[in-house]
BAZATOR-405152 format. One record per residue (C-alpha): residue number from 1; residue in one letter; chain; x, y, z. Coordinates in Angstrom, 1 decimal, padded with zeros to 4 digits. Example, Ala and Ser with C-alpha at 12.3 -4.5 7.8 and 13.67 -1.06 7.14 Angstrom:
BEGIN
{r 1; a; A; {012.3; -004.5; 007.8}}
{r 2; s; A; {013.7; -001.1; 007.1}}
This chain:
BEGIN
{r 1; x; A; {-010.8; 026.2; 019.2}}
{r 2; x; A; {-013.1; 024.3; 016.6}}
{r 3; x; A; {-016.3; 022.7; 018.1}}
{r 4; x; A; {-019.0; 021.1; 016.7}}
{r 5; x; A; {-022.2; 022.6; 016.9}}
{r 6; x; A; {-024.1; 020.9; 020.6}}
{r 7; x; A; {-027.1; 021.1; 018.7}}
{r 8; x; A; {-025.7; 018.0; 016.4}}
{r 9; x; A; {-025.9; 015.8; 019.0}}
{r 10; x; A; {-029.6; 015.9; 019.6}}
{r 11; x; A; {-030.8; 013.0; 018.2}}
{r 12; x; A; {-033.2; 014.4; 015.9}}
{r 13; x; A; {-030.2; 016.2; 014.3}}
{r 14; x; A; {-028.2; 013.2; 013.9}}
{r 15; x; A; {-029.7; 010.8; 011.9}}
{r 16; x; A; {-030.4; 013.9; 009.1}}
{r 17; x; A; {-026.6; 014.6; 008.8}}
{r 18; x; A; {-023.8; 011.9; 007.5}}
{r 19; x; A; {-023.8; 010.5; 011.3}}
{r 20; x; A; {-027.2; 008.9; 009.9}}
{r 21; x; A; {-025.5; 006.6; 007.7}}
{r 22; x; A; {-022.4; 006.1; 009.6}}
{r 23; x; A; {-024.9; 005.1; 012.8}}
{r 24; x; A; {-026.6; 002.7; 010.0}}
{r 25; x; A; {-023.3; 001.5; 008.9}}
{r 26; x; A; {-022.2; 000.4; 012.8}}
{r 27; x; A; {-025.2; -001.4; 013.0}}
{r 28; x; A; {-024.7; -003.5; 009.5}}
{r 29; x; A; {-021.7; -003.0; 007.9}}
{r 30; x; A; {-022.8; -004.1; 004.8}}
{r 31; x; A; {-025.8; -001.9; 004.2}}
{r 32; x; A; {-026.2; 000.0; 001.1}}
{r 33; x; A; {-028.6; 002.3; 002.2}}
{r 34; x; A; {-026.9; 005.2; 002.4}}
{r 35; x; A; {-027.6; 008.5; 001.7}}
{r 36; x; A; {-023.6; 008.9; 000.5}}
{r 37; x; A; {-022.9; 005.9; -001.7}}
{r 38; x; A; {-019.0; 005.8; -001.3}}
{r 39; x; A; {-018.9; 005.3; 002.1}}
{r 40; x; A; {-020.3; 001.5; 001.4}}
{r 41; x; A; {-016.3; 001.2; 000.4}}
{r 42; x; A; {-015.2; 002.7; 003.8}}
{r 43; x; A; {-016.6; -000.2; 006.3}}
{r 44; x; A; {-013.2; -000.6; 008.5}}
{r 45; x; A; {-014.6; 001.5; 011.4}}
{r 46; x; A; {-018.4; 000.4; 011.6}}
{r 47; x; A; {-017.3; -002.6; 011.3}}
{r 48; x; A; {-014.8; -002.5; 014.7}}
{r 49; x; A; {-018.0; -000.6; 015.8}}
{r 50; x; A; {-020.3; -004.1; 015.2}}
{r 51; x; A; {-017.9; -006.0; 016.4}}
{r 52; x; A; {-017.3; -004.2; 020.2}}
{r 53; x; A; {-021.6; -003.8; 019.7}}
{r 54; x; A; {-020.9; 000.3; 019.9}}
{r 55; x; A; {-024.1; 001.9; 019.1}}
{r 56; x; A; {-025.3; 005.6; 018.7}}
{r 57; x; A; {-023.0; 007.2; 021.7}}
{r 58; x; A; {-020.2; 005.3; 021.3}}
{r 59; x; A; {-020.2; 004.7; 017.9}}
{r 60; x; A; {-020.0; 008.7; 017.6}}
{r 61; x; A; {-017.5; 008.5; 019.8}}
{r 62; x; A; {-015.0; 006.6; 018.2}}
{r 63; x; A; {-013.6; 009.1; 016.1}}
{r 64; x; A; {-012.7; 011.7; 019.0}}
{r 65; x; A; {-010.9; 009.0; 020.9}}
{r 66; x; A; {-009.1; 008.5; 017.9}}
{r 67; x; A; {-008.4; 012.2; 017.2}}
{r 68; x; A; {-007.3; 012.1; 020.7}}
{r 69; x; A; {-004.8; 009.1; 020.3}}
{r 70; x; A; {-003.8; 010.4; 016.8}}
{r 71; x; A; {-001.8; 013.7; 018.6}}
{r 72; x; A; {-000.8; 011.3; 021.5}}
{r 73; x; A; {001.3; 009.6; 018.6}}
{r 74; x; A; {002.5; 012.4; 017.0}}
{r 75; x; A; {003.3; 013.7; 020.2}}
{r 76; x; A; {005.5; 011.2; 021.4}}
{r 77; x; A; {006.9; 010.3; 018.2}}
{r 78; x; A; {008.0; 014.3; 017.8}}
{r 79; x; A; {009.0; 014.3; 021.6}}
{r 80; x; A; {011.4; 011.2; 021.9}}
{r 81; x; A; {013.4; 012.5; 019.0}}
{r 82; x; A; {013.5; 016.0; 019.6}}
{r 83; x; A; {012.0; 016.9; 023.2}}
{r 84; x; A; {008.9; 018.0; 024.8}}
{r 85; x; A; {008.9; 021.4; 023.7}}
{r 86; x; A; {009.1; 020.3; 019.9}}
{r 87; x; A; {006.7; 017.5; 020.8}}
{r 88; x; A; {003.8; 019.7; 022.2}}
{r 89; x; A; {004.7; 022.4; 019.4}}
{r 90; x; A; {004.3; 019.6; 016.2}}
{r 91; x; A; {000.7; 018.6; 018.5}}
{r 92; x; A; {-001.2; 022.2; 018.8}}
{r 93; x; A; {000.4; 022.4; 015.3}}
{r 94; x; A; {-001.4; 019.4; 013.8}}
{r 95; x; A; {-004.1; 019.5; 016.2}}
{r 96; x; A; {-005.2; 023.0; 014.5}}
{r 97; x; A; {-005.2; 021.6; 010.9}}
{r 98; x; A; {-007.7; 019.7; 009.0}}
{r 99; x; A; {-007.1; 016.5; 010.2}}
{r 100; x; A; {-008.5; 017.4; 013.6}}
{r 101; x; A; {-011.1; 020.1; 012.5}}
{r 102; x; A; {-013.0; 018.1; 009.9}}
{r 103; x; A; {-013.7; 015.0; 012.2}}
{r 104; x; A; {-014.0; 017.1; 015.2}}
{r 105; x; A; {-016.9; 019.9; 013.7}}
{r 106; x; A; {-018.8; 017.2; 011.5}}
{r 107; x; A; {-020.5; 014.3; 013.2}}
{r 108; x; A; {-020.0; 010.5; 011.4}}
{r 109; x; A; {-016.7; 011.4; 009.9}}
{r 110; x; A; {-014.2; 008.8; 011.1}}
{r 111; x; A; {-011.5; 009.9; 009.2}}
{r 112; x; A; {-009.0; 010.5; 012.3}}
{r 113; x; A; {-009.0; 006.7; 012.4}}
{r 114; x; A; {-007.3; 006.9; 009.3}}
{r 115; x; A; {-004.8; 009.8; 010.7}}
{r 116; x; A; {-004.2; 007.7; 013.5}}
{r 117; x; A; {-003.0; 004.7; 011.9}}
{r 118; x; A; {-001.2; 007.0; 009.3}}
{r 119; x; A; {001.0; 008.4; 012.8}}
{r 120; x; A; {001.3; 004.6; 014.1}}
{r 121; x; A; {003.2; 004.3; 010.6}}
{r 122; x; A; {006.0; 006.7; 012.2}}
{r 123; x; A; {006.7; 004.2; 015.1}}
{r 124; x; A; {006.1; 000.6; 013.5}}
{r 125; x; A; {008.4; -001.8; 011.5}}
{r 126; x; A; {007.2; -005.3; 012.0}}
{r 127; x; A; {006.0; -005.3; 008.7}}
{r 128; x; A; {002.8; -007.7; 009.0}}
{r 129; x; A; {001.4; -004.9; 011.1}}
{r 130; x; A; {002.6; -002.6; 008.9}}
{r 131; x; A; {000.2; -004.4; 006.1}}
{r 132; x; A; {-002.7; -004.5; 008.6}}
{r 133; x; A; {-002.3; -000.9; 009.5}}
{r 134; x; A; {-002.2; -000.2; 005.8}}
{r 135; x; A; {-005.2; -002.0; 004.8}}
{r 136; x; A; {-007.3; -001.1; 007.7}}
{r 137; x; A; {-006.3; 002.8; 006.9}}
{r 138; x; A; {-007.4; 002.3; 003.0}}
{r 139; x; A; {-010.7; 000.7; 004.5}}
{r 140; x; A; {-011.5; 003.7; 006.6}}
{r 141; x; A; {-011.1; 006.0; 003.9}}
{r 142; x; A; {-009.4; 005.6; 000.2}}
{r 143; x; A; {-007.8; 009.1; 001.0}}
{r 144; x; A; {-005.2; 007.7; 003.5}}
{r 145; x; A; {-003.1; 006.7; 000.1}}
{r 146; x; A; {-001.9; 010.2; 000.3}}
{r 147; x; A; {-000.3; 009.5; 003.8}}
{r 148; x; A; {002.1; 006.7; 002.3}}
{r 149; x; A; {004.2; 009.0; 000.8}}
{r 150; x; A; {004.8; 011.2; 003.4}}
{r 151; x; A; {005.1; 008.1; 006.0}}
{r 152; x; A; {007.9; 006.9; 003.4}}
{r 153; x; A; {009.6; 009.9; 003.4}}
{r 154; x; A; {009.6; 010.4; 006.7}}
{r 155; x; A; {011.3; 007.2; 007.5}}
{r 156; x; A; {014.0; 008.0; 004.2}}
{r 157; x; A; {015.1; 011.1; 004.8}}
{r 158; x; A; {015.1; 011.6; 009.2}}
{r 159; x; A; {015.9; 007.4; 009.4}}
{r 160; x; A; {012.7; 006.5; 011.8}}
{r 161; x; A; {011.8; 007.5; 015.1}}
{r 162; x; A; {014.2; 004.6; 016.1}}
{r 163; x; A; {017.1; 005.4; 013.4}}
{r 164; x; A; {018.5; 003.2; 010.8}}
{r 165; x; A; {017.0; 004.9; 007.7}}
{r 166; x; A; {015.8; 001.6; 005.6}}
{r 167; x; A; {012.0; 001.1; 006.7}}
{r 168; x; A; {011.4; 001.3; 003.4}}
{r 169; x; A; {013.3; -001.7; 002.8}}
{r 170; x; A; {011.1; -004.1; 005.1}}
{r 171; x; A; {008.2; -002.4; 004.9}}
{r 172; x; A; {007.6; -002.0; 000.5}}
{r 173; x; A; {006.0; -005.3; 000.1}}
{r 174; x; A; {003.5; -005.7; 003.3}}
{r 175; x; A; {002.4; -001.8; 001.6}}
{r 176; x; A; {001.9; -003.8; -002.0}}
{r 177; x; A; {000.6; -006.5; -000.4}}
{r 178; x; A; {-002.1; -004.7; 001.7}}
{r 179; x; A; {-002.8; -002.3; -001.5}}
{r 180; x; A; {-003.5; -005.2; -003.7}}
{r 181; x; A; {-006.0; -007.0; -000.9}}
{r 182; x; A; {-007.7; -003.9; -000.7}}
{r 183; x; A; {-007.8; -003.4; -004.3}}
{r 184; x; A; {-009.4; -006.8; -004.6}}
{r 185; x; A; {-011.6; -006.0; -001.6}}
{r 186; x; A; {-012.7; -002.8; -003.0}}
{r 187; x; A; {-013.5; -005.0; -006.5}}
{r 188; x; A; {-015.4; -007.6; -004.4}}
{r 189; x; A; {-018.1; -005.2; -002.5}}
{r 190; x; A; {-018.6; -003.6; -006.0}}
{r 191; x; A; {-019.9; -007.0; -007.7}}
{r 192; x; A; {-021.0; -008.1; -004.7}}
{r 193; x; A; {-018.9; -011.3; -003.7}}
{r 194; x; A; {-019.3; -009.6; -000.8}}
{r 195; x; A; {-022.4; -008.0; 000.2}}
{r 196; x; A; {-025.5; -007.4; -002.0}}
{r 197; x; A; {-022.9; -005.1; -004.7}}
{r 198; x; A; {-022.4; -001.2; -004.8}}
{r 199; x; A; {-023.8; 000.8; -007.9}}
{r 200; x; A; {-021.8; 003.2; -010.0}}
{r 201; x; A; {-020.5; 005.8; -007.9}}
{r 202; x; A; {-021.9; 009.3; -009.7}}
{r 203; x; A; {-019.3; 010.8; -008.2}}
{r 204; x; A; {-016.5; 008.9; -009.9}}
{r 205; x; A; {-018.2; 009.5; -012.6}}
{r 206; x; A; {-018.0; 013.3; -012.3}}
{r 207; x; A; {-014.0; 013.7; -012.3}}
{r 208; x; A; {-014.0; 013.1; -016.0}}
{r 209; x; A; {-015.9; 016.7; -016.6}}
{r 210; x; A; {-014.3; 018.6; -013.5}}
{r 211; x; A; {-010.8; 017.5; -015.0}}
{r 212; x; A; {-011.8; 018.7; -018.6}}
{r 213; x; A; {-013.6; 021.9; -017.2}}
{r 214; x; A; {-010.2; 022.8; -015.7}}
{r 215; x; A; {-012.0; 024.2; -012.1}}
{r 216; x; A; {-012.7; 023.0; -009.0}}
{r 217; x; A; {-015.8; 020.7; -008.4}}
{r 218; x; A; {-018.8; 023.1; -007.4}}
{r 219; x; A; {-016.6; 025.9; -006.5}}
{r 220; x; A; {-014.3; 028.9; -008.1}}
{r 221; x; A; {-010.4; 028.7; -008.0}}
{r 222; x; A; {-010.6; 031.7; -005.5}}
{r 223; x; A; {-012.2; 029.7; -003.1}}
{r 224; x; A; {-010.6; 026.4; -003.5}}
{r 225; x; A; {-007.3; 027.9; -002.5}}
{r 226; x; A; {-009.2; 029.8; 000.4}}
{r 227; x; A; {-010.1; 025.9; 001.3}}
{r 228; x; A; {-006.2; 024.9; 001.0}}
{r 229; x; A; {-004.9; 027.1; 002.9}}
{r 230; x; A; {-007.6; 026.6; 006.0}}
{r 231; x; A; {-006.3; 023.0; 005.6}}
{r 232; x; A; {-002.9; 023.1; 007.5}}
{r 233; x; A; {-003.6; 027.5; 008.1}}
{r 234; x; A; {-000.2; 029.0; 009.5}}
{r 235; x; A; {001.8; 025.3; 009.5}}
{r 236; x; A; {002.2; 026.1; 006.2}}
{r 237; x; A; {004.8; 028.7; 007.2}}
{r 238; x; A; {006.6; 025.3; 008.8}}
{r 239; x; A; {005.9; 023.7; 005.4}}
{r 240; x; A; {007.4; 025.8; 003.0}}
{r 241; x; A; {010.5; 027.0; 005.4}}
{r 242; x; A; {011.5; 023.4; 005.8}}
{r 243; x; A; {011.4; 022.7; 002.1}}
{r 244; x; A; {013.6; 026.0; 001.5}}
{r 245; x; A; {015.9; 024.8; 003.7}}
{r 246; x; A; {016.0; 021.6; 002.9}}
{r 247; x; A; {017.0; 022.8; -000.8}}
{r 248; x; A; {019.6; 025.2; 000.5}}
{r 249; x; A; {020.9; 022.3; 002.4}}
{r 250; x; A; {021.9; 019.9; -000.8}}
{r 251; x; A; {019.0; 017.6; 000.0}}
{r 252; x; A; {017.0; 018.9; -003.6}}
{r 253; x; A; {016.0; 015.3; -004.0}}
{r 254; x; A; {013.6; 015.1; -000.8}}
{r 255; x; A; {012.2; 018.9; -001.0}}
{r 256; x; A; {011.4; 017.9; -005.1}}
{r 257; x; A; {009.3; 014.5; -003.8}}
{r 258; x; A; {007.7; 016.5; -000.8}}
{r 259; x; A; {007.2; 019.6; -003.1}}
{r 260; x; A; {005.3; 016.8; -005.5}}
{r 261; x; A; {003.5; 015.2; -003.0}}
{r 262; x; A; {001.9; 017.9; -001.6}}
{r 263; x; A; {001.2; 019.3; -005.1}}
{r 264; x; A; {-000.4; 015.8; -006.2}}
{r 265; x; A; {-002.3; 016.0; -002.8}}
{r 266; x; A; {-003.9; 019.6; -003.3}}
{r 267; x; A; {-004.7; 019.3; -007.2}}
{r 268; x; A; {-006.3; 015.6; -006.3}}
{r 269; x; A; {-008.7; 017.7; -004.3}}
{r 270; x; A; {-010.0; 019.8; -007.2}}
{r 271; x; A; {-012.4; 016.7; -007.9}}
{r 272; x; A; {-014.0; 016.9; -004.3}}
{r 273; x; A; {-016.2; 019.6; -002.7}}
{r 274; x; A; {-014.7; 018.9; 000.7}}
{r 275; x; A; {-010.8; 020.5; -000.2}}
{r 276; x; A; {-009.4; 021.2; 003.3}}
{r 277; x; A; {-010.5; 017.6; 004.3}}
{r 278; x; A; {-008.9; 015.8; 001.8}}
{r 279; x; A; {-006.1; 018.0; 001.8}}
{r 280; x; A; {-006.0; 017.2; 005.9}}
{r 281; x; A; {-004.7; 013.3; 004.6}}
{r 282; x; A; {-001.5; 015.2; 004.4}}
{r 283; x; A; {-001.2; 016.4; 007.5}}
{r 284; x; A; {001.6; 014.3; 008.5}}
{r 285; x; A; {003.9; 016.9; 006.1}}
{r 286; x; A; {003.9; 019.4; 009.3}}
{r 287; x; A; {006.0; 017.2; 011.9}}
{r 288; x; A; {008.3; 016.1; 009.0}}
{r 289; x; A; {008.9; 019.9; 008.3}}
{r 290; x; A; {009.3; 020.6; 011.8}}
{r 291; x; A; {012.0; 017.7; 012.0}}
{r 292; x; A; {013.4; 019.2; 008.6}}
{r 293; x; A; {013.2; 022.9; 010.0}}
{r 294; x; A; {015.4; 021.3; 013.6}}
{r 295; x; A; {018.1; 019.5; 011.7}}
{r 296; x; A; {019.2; 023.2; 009.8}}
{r 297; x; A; {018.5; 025.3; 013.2}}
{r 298; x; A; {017.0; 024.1; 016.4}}
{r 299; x; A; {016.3; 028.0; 017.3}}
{r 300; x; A; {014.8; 028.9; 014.5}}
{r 301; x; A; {012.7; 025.6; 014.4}}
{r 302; x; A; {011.0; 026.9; 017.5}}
{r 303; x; A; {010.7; 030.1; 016.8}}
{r 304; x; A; {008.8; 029.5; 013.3}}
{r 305; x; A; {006.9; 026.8; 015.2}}
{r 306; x; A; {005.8; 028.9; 018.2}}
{r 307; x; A; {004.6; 031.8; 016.1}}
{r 308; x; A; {002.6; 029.6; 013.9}}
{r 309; x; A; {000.9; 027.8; 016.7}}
{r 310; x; A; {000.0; 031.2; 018.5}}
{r 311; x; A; {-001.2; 032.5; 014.9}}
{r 312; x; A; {-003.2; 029.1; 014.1}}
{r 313; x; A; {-005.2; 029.3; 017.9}}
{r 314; x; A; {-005.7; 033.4; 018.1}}
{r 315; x; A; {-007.2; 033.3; 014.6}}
{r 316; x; A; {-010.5; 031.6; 013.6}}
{r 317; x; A; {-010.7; 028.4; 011.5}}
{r 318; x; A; {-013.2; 028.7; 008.7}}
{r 319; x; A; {-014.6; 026.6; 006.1}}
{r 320; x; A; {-015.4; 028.8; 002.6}}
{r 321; x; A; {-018.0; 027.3; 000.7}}
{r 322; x; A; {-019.9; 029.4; -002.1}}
{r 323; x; A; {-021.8; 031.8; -000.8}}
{r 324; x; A; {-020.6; 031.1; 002.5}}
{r 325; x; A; {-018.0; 031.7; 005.2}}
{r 326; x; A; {-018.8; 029.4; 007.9}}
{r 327; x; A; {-016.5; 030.0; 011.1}}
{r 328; x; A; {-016.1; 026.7; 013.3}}
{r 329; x; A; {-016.8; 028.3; 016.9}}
{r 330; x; A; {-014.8; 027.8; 019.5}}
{r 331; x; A; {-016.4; 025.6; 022.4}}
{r 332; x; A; {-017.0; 028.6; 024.8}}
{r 333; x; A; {-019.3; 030.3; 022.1}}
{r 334; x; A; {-020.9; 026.8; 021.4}}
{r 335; x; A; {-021.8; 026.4; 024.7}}
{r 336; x; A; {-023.2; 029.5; 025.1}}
{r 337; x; A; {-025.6; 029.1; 022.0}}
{r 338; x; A; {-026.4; 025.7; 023.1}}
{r 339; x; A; {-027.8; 027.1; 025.9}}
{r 340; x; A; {-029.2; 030.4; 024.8}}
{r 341; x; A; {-030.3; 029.5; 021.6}}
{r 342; x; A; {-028.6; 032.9; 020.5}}
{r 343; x; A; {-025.2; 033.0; 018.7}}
{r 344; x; A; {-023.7; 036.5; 019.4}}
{r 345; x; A; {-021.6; 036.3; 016.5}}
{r 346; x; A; {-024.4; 035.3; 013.8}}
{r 347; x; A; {-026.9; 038.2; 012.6}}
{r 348; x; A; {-029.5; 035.1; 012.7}}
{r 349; x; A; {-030.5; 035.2; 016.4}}
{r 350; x; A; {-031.9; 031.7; 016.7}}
{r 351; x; A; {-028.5; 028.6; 016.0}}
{r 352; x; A; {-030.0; 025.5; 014.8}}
């Protein structure tokens, strides 16, 4: 239902968009020359890609298998607790957010690596994988910190895809422990114990003035929420029933953190240009509102669910940028301009 344009994958086309430097990346891990500084700090996936010797094809491919094994988790982790049909409902719902979308449309983005270790976080306790999972998801992106909340309260407040409740208990110091190493890694490819050293990133430098300028980074408030709301689209329906519920219900305590986290998780995006893919880092608050939506009424659960998901896949996804509305085709209409060269919903004939 969102496709990336065919005409990315021509190789002329792929080493002028970010795929450039992730392809550079996969081939030396520690390269700095890259057209997008920060990803020098994000070197967990090219550097499995080095290591298995995946170049160009496979390298691209690595985040769609990924994608692909990310709602295979979430799948079976919704299904084992609560049934098939709850299962497939949390995966179209997820599977239509920004989490899927972003790596999906945009070639060299591997952030449903970092999704995909985020859902293996639902299913594992032995907690030195949990550090390893941890680290290797903070090394893909920095953005998959705002998964560990969500993971955590996912394990408090439904007790674990396995029951029992106290993850938390076992699992608190691998997290610290894989925060701090990556802290320290992060420190060491900046001064370059590790590597040649990475410049000042301008855009860390930029949050100061976007934070005192009280708007969005390169774009109005009017279209930043456009952008949050394309994030997770109709789940949010899910989102915010859950959380009424759950405050109806007496547990006021978990709908204030998840109210907070997902607040902290949208205003952290008013710094980037990219909202409804950093906003996507959250996406594990749909099944945990799903679960929260079964445990007050297993009817009406489904019912929310099921009308979202027909509402997320019968309307179109889009990305708002200043300026512009661009519409992620579905894969029937990019196949049809990949081979026509004519998009029959663009008033510019010719789809490069």
């Amino acid at each position: 239902m969102a496709a990336p344009s065919l005409f990315h994958f021509e190789r002329s086309e792929i080493f002028s968009l970010r795929s450039g430097d992730y392809l550079h990346q996969c081939a030396h891990p520690l390269t700095r020359a890259l057209g997008t500084p920060i990803m020098a700090y994000r070197i967990f996936v090219p550097t499995v890609a080095w290591l298995i010797g995946a170049r160009l094809w496979l390298a691209l491919a690595l985040p769609y298998f990924a994608s692909v094994a990310m709602l295979a988790v979430v799948c079976h982790a919704m299904s084992v607790r609560h049934g098939r049909k709850i299962g497939m409902i949390a995966t179209m719902l997820v599977a239509t957010s920004y989490a899927v979308t972003w790596p999906d449309c945009m070639l060299g983005y591997p952030d449903s690596v970092a999704h995909l270790l985020a859902a293996s976080l639902l299913l594992v306790r032995r907690p030195s994988l949990v550090a390893l999972i941890v680290a290797a998801g903070l090394l893909t992106d920095e953005r998959f910190v705002l998964e560990l909340p969500l993971v955590v309260l996912w394990h408090y407040s439904t007790g674990g895809p396995r029951g029992g409740g106290h993850w938390l208990d076992s699992a608190w110091r691998p997290i610290a422990l894989a925060l701090g190493a990556w802290l320290v890694f992060r420190h060491a490819l900046t001064v370059g114990w590790i590597g040649p050293g990475i410049d000042p990133l301008k855009t860390y430098g930029d949050i100061p003035n976007t934070l005192r300028t009280l708007r969005p980074l390169g774009m109005s408030w009017a279209c930043w929420w456009g952008n949050a709301f394309e994030s997770f689209r109709w789940s949010w329906i899910i989102i915010l029933a859950a959380m009424a519920c759950r405050w109806r219900a007496g547990r006021r305590r978990e709908a204030l953190f998840f109210g907070v986290v997902l607040v902290a998780s949208a205003l952290s995006t008013v710094v980037v240009f990219d909202v409804a893919r950093s906003l996507g880092f959250s996406y594990l608050s749909i099944p945990l509102a799903l679960t929260w939506l079964l445990e007050t009424s297993r009817g009406s659960a489904e019912r929310f669910g099921s009308w979202a998901a027909w509402l997320c896949y019968l309307t179109p996804t889009f990305w708002i940028v200043p300026g512009y509305l661009i519409w992620w085709r579905p894969l029937p209409l990019r196949v049809f301009s990949f081979l026509t060269g004519v998009d029959p919903l663009s008033w510019q004939p010719w789809v490069r």
